[in-house]
ROGUGU-486144 format. One record per residue: x, y, z of N, C-alpha, C in turn; residue in three letters; chain. Coordinates in steps of 0.1 Angstrom, whole numbers, plus 5000, padded with zeros to 4 digits. Layout:
REM residues N
NODE   n.xx   n.yy   n.zz   ca.xx   ca.yy   ca.zz   c.xx   c.yy   c.zz   type   mol
NODE      X      Y      Z       X       Y       Z      X      Y      Z    Ala     A
...
REM end
This chain:
REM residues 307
NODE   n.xx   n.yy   n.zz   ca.xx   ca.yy   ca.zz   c.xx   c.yy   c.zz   type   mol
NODE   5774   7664   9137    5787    7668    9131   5796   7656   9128    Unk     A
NODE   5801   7655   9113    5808    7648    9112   5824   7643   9121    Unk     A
NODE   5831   7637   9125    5844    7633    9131   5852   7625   9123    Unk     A
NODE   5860   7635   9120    5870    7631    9116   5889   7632   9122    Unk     A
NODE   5895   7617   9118    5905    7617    9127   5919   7618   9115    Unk     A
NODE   5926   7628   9114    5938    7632    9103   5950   7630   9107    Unk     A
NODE   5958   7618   9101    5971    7616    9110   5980   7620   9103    Unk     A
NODE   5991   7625   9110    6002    7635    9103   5996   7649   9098    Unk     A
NODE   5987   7655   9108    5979    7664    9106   5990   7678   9111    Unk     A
NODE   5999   7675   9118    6008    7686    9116   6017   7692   9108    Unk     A
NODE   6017   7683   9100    6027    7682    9092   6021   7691   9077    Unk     A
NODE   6034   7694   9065    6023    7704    9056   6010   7699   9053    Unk     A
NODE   6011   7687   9045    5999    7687    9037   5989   7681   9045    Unk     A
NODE   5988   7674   9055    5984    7672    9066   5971   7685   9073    Unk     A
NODE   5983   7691   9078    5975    7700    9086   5965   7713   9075    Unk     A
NODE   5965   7712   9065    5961    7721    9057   5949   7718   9054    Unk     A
NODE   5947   7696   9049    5933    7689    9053   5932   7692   9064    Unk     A
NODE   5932   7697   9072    5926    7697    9087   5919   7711   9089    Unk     A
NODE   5930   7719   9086    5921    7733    9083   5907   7729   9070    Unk     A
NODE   5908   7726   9062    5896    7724    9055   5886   7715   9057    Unk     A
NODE   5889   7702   9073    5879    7697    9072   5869   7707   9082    Unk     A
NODE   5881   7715   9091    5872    7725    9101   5865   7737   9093    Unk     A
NODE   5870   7737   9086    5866    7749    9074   5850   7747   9071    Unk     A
NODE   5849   7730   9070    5839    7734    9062   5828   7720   9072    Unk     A
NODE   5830   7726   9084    5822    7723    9094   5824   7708   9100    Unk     A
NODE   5836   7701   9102    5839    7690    9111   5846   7688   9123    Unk     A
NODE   5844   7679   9130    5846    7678    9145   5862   7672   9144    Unk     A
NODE   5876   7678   9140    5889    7674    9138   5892   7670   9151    Unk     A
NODE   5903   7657   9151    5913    7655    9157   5929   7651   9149    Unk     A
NODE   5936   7658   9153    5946    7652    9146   5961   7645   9156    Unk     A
NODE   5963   7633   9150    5970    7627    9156   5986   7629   9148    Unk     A
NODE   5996   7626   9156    6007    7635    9151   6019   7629   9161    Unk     A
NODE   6032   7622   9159    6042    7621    9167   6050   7635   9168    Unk     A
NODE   6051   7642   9155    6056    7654    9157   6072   7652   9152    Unk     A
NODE   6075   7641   9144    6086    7639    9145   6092   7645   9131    Unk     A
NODE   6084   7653   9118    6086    7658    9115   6074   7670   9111    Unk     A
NODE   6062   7672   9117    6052    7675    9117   6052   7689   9129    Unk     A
NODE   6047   7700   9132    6048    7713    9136   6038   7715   9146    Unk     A
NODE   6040   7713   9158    6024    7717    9168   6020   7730   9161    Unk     A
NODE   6029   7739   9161    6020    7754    9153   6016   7752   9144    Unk     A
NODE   6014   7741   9137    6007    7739    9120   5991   7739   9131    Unk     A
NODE   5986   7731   9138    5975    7724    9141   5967   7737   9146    Unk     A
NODE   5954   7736   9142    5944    7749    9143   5941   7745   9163    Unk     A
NODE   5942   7755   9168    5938    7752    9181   5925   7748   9186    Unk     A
NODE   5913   7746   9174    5901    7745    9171   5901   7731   9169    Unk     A
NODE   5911   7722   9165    5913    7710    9162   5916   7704   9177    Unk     A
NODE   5915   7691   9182    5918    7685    9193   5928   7678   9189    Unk     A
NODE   5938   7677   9199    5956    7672    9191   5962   7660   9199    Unk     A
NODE   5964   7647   9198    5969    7639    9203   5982   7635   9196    Unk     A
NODE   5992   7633   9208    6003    7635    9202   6008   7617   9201    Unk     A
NODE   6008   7609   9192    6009    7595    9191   6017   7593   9182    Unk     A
NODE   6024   7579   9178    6027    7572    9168   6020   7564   9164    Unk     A
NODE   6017   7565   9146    6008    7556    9140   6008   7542   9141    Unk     A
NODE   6019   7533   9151    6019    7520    9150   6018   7520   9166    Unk     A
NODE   6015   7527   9173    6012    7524    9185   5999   7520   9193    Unk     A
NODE   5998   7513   9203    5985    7513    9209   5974   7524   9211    Unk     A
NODE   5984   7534   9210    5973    7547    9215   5969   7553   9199    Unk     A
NODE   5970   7553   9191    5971    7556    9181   5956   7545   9177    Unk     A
NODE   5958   7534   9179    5947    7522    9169   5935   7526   9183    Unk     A
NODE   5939   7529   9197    5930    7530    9205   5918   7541   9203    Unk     A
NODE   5928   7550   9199    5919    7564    9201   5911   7564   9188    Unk     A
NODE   5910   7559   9173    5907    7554    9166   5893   7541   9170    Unk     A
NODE   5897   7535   9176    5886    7525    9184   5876   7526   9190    Unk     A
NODE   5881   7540   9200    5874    7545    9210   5867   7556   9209    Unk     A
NODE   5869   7565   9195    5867    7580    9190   5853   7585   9185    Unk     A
NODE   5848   7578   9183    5838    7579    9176   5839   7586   9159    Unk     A
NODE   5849   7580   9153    5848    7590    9142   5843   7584   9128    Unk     A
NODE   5840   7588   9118    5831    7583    9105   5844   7579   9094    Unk     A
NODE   5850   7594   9099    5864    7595    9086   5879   7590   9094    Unk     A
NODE   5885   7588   9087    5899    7585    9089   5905   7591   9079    Unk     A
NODE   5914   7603   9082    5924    7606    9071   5937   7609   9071    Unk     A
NODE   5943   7597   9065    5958    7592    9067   5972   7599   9059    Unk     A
NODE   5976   7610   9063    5987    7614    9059   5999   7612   9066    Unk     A
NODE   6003   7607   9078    6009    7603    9088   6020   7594   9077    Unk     A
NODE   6031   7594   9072    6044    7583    9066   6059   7585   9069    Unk     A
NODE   6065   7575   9068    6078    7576    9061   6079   7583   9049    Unk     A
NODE   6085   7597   9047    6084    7603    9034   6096   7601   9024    Unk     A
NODE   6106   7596   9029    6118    7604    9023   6115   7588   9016    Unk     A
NODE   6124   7591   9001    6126    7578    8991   6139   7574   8994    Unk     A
NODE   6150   7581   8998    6163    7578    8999   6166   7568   9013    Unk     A
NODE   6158   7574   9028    6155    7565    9035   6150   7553   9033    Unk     A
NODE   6138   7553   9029    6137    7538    9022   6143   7529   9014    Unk     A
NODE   6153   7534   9008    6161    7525    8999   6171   7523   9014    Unk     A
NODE   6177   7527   9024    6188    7527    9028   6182   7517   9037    Unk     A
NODE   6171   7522   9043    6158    7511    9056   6151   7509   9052    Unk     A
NODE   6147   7501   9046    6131    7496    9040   6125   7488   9051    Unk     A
NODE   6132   7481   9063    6123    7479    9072   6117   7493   9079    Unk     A
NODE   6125   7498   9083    6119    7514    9090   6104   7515   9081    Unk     A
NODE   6109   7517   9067    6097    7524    9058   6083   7517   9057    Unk     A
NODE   6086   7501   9060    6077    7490    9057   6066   7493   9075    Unk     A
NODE   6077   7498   9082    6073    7498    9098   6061   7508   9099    Unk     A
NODE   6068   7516   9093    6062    7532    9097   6048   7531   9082    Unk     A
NODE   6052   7530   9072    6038    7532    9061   6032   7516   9058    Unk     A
NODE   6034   7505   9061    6025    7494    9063   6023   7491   9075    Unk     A
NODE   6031   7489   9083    6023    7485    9096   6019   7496   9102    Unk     A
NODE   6019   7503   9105    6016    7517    9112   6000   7519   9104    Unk     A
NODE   5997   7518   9087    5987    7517    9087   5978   7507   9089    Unk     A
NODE   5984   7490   9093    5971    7479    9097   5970   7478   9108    Unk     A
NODE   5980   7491   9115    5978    7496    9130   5963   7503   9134    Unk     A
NODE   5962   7515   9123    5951    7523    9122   5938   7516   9114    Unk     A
NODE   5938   7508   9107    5928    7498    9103   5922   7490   9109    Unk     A
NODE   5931   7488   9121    5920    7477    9131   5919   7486   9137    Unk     A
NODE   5928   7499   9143    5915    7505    9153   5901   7512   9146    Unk     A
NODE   5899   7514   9138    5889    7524    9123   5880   7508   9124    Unk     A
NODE   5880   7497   9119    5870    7487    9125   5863   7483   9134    Unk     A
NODE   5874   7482   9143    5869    7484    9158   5858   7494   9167    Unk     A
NODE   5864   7504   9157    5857    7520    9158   5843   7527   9152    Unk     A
NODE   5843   7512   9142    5829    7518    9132   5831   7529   9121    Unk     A
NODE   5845   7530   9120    5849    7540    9111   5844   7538   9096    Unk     A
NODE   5830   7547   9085    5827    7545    9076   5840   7548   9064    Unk     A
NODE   5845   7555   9065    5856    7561    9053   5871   7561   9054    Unk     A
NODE   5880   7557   9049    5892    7561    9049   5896   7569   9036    Unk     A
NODE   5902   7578   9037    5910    7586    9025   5921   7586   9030    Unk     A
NODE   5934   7581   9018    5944    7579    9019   5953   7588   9013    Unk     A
NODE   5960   7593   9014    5974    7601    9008   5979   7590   9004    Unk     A
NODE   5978   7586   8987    5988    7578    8982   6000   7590   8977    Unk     A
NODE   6006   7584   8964    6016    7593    8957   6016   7589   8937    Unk     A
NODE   6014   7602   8933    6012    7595    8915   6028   7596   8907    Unk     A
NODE   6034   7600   8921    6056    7598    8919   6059   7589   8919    Unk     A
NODE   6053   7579   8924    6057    7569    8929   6056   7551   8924    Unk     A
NODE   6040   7554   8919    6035    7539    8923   6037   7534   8908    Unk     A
NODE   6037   7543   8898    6038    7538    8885   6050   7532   8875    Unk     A
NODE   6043   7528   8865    6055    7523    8856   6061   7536   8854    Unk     A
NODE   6074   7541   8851    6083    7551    8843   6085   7554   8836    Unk     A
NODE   6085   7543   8827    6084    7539    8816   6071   7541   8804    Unk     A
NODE   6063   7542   8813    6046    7542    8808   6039   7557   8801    Unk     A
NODE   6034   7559   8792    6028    7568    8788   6021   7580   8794    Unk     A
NODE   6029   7591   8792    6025    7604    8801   6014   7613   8791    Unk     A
NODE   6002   7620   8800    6003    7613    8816   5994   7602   8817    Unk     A
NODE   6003   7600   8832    5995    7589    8837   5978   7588   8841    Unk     A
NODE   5974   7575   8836    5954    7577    8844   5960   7572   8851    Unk     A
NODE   5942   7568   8860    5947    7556    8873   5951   7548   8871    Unk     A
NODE   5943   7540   8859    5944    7528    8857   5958   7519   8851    Unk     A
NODE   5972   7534   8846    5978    7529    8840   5988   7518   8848    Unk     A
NODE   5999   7513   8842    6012    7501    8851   6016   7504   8858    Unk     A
NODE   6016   7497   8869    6021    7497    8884   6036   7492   8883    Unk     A
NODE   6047   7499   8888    6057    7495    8891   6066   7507   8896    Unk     A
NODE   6066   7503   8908    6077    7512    8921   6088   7509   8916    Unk     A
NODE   6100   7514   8918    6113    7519    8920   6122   7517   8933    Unk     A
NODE   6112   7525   8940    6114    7523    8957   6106   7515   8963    Unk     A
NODE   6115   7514   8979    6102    7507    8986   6094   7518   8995    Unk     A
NODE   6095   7530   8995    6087    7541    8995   6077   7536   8988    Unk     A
NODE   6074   7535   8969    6065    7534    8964   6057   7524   8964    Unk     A
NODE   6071   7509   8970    6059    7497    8970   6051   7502   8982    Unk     A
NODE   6055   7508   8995    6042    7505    9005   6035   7513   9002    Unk     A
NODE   6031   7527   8991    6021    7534    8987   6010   7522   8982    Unk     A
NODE   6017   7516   8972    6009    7509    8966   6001   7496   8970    Unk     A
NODE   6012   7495   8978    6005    7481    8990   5996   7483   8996    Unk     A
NODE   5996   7497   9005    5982    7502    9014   5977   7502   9007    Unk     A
NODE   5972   7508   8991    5962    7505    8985   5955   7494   8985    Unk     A
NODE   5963   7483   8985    5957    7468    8987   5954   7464   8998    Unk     A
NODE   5960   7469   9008    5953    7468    9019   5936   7476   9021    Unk     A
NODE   5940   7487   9012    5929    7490    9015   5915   7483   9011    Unk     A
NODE   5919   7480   8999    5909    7469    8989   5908   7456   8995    Unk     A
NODE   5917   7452   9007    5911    7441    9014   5899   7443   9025    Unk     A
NODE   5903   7455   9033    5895    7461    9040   5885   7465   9039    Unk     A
NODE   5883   7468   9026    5871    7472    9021   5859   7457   9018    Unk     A
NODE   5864   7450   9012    5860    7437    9007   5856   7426   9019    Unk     A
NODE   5866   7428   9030    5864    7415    9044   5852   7424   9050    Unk     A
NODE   5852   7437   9054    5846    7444    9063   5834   7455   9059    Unk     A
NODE   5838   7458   9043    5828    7471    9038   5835   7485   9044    Unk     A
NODE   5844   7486   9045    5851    7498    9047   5853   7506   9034    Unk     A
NODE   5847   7520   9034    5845    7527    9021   5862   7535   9023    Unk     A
NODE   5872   7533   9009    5880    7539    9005   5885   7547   8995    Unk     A
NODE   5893   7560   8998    5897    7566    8983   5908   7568   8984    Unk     A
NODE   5919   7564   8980    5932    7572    8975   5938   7580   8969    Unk     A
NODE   5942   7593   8973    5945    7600    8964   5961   7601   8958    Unk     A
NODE   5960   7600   8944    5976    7597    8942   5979   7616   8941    Unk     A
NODE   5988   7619   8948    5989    7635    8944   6004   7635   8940    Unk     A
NODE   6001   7643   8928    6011    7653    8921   6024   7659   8930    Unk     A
NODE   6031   7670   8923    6043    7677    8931   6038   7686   8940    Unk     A
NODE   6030   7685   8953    6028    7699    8961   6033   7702   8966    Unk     A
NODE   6028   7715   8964    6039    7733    8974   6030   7739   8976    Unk     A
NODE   6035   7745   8986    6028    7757    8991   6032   7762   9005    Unk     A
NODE   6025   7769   9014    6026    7770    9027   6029   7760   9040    Unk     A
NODE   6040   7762   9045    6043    7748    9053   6051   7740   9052    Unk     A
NODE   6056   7740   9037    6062    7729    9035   6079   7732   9038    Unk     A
NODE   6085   7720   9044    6098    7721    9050   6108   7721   9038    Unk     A
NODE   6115   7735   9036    6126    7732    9027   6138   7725   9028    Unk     A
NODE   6140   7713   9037    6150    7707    9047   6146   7695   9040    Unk     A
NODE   6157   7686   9043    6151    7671    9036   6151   7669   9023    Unk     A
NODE   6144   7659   9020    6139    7656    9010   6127   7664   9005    Unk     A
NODE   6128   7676   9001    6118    7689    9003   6116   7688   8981    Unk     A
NODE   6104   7697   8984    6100    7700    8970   6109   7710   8964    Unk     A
NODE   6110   7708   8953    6114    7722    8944   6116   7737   8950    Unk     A
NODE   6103   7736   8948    6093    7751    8951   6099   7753   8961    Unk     A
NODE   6100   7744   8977    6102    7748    8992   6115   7751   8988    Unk     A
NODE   6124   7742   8984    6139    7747    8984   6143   7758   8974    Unk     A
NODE   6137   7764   8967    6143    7777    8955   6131   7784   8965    Unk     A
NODE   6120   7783   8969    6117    7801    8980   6126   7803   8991    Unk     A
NODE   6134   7791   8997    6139    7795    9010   6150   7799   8999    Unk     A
NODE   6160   7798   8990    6171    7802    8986   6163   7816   8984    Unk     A
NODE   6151   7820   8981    6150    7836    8973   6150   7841   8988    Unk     A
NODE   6142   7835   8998    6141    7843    9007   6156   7847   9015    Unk     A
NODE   6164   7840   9011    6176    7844    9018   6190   7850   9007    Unk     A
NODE   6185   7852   8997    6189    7862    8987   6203   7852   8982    Unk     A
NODE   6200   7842   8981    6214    7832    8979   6207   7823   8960    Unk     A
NODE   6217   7815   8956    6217    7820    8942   6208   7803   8939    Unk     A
NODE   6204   7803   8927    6195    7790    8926   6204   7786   8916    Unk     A
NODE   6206   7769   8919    6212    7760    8912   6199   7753   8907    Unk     A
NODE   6202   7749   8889    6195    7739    8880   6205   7728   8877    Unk     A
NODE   6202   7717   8880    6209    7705    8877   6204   7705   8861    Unk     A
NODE   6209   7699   8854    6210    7697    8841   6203   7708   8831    Unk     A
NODE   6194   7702   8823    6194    7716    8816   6180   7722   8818    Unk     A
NODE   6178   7720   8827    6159    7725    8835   6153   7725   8827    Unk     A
NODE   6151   7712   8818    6134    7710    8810   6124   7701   8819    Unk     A
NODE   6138   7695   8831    6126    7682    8835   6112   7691   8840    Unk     A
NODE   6099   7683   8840    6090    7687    8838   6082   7681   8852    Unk     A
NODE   6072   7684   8859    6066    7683    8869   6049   7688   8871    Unk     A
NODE   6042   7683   8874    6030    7686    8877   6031   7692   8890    Unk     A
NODE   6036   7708   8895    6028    7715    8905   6015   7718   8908    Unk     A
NODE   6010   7713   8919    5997    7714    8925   5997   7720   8940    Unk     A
NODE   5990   7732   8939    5988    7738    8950   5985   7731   8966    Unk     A
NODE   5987   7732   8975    5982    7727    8984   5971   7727   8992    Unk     A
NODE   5962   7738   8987    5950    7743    8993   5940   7736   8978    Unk     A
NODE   5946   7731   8971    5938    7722    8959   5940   7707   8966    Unk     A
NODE   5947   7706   8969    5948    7692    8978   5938   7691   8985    Unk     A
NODE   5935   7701   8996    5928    7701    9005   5914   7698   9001    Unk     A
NODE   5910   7707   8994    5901    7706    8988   5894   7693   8984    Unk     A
NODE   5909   7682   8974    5905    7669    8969   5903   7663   8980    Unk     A
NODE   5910   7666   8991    5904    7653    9003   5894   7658   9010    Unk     A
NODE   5883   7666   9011    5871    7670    9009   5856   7664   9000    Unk     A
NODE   5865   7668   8992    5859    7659    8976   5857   7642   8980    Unk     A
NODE   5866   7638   8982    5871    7625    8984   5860   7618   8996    Unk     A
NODE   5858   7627   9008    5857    7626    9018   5836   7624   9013    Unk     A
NODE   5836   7634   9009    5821    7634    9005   5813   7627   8998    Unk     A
NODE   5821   7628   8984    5818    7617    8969   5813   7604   8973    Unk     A
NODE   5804   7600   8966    5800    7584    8970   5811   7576   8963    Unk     A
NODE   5815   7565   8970    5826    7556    8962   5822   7545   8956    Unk     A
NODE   5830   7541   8943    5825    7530    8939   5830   7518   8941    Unk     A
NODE   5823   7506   8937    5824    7494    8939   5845   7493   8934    Unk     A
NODE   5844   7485   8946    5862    7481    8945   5867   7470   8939    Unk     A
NODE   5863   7472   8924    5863    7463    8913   5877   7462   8910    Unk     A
NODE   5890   7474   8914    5902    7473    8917   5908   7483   8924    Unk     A
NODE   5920   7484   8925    5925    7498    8936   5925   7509   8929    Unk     A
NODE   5921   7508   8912    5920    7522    8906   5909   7529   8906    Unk     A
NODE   5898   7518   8904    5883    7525    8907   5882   7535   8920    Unk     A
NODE   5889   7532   8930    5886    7542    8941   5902   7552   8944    Unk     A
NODE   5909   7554   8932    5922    7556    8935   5920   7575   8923    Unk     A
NODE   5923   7582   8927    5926    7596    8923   5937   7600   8918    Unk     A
NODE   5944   7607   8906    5954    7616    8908   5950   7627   8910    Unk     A
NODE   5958   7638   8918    5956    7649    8926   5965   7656   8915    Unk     A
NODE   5962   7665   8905    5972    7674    8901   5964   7685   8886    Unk     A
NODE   5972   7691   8886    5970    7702    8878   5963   7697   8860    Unk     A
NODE   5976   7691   8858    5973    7684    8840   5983   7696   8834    Unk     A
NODE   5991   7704   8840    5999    7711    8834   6009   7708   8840    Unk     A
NODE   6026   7705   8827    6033    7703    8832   6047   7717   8832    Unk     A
NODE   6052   7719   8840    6062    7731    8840   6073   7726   8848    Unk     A
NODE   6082   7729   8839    6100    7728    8838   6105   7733   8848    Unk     A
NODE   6117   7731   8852    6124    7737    8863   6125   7752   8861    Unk     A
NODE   6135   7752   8844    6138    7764    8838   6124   7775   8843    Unk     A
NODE   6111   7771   8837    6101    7781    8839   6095   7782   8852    Unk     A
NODE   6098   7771   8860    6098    7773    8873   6109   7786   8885    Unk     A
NODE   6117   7786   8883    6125    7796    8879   6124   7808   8878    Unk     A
NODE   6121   7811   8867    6119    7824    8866   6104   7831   8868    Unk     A
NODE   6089   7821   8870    6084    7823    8879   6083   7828   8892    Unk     A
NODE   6092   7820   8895    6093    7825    8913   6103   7838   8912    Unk     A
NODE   6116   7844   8904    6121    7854    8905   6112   7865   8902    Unk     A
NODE   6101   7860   8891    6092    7876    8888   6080   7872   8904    Unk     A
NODE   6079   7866   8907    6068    7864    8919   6075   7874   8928    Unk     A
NODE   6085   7873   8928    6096    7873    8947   6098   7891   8941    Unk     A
NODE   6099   7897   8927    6103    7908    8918   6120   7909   8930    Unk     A
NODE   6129   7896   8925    6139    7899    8931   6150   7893   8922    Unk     A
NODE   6163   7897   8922    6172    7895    8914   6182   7885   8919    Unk     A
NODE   6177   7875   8914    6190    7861    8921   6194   7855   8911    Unk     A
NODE   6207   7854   8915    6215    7849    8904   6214   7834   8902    Unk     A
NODE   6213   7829   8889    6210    7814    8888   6222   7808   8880    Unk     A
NODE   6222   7794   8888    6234    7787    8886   6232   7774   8876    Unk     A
NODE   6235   7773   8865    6236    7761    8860   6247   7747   8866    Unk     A
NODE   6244   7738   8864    6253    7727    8874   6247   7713   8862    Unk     A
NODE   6264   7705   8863    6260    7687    8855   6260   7682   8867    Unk     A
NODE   6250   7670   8861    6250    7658    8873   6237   7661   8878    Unk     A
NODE   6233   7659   8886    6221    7660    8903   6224   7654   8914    Unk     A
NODE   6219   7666   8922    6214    7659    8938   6204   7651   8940    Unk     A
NODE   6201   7648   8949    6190    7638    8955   6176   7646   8949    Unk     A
NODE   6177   7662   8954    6167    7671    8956   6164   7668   8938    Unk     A
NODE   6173   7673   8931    6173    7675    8915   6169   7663   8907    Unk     A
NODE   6167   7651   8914    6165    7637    8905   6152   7637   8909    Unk     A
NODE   6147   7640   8924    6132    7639    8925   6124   7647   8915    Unk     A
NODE   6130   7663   8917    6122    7671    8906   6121   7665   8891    Unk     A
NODE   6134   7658   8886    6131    7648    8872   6123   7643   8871    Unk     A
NODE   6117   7636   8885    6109    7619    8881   6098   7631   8877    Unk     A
NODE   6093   7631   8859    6084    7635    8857   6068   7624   8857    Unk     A
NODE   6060   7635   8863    6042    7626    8868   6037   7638   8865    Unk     A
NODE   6028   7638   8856    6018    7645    8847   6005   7635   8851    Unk     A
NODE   5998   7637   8865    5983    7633    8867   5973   7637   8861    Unk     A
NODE   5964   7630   8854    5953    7632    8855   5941   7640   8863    Unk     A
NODE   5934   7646   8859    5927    7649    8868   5911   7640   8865    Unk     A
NODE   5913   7638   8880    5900    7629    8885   5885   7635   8884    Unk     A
NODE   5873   7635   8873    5864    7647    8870   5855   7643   8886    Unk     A
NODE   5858   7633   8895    5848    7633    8904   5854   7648   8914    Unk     A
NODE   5867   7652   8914    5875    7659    8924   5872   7674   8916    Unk     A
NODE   5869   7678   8902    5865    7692    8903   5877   7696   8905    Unk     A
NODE   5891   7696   8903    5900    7705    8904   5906   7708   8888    Unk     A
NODE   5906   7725   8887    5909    7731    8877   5923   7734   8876    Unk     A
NODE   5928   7733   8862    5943    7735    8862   5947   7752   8865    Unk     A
NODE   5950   7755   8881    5952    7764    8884   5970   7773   8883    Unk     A
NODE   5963   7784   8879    5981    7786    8873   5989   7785   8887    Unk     A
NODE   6004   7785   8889    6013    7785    8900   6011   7796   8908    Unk     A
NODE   6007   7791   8921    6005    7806    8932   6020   7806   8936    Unk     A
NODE   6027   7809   8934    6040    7815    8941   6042   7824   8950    Unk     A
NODE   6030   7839   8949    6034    7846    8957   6028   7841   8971    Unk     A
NODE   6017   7832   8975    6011    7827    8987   6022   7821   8989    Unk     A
NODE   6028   7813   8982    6044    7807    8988   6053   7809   8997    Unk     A
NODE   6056   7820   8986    6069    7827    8991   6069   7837   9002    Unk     A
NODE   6050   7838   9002    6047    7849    9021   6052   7836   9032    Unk     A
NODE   6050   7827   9030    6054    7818    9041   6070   7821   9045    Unk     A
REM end
């Protein structure tokens, strides 16, 4: 039986890989500080260590685990944090991962799959949508350490033969996900429907977004997990976007989820944006990766909004 070790496995998108590595017959651990991550996400079927990714016990249990896979969703999420702490972010998403890369050496660990981000790492400016291969340029320092682990990873791969894939993923929602925070779209307009309170659109709701389900995620890091990888001729050859290839507006986002929810909420036009309203702008239209097999599936909303 394969072993595999999923960090930030409590957390949404996290613990949902974890249900599908159990799903589909692997020996789970998931490691988890918990600090924004859910012990009730974690299948009881999974074995659960409660750590921080830059700590000793964290690169130990990794060392000492016996596992094949490594699969890293464990970060600093928020972009606004990182602009305000970029050492925090540099702490927690680079060192925290050359934390888990020498224990995964040490360990004999054949594979790492990484949770990159396709929000993130690219030019803005660059022709939509984005492939792998298109210009690299962050905004944040959220996006430079996405992009840096990648080079980390490509060193690790190169000094040691450590097989790696990246997945850059799209806007996911679904079940789990914290409408609190720096939260997606989707999570924050279901918790407004579920509490019968009225949805605000910042500007004129065309910005556009690639929604990707989260149980399509899961899936890709399965894919990812299995797939033979190729020669790491750069960090795009082994690098993925995770997303639909369909892009959809706030506006039709919107009235999706009111025919989903069949409820009547009143919607608010508003100038300017929030924090929440600027992320939904940053438009990322992924590609889809033909090694990952994911089909441009229409918006599940009503699995959503049961959460």
């Amino acid at each position: 039986m394969t072993s595999v070790l999923v960090t930030g496995g409590a957390g949404f998108i996290g613990s949902h890989v974890a249900d599908a590595y159990l799903a589909a017959g692997f020996s789970v651990t998931v490691l988890d500080d918990l600090s924004s991550g859910r012990r009730e996400n974690v299948s009881k079927a999974a074995r659960f260590v409660q750590a921080d990714v830059g700590s000793a016990e964290a690169r130990d249990v990794l060392a000492d685990g016996g596992f094949t896979v490594l699969n890293h969703h464990a970060a600093q999420m928020d972009v606004r944090v990182s602009v305000t702490d970029p050492a925090r972010d540099a702490r927690i998403n680079l060192l925290g991962l050359l934390n888990l890369l020498e224990g995964a050496r040490r360990g004999g660990v054949k594979r790492v799959v990484f949770a990159s981000s396709g929000g993130v790492v690219y030019h803005e400016g660059g022709t939509l949508p984005h492939r792998e291969e298109a210009r690299k340029l962050p905004v944040s320092p959220y996006g430079v350490s996405k992009l840096a682990s990648e080079y980390y990873l490509a060193v690790y791969a190169g000094l040691y033969g450590l097989e790696a894939a990246s997945l850059r993923y799209a806007n996911v929602y679904g079940p789990r996900q914290n409408p609190h925070g720096e939260a997606g779209v989707v999570a924050i307009f279901g918790s407004r429907v579920h509490a019968g309170k009225a949805l605000t659109i910042y500007g004129d709701g065309e910005q556009t977004r690639d929604y990707v389900f989260v149980e399509d995620v899961a899936r890709a890091n399965l894919a990812a997990t299995r797939a033979p990888v190729s020669a790491m001729e750069s960090i795009d050859t082994t690098a993925f976007n995770v997303g639909t290839g369909v892009e959809t507006s706030v506006n039709q986002l919107v009235r999706l989820m009111l025919e989903a929810a069949r409820v009547g909420i009143a919607v608010v036009q508003a100038e300017g944006a929030s924090a929440q309203a600027l992320a939904a702008a940053d438009l990322v239209v992924p590609t889809i990766a033909d090694a990952l097999d994911l089909l441009a599936h229409p918006l599940r909303l009503v699995a959503t909004l049961r959460d």
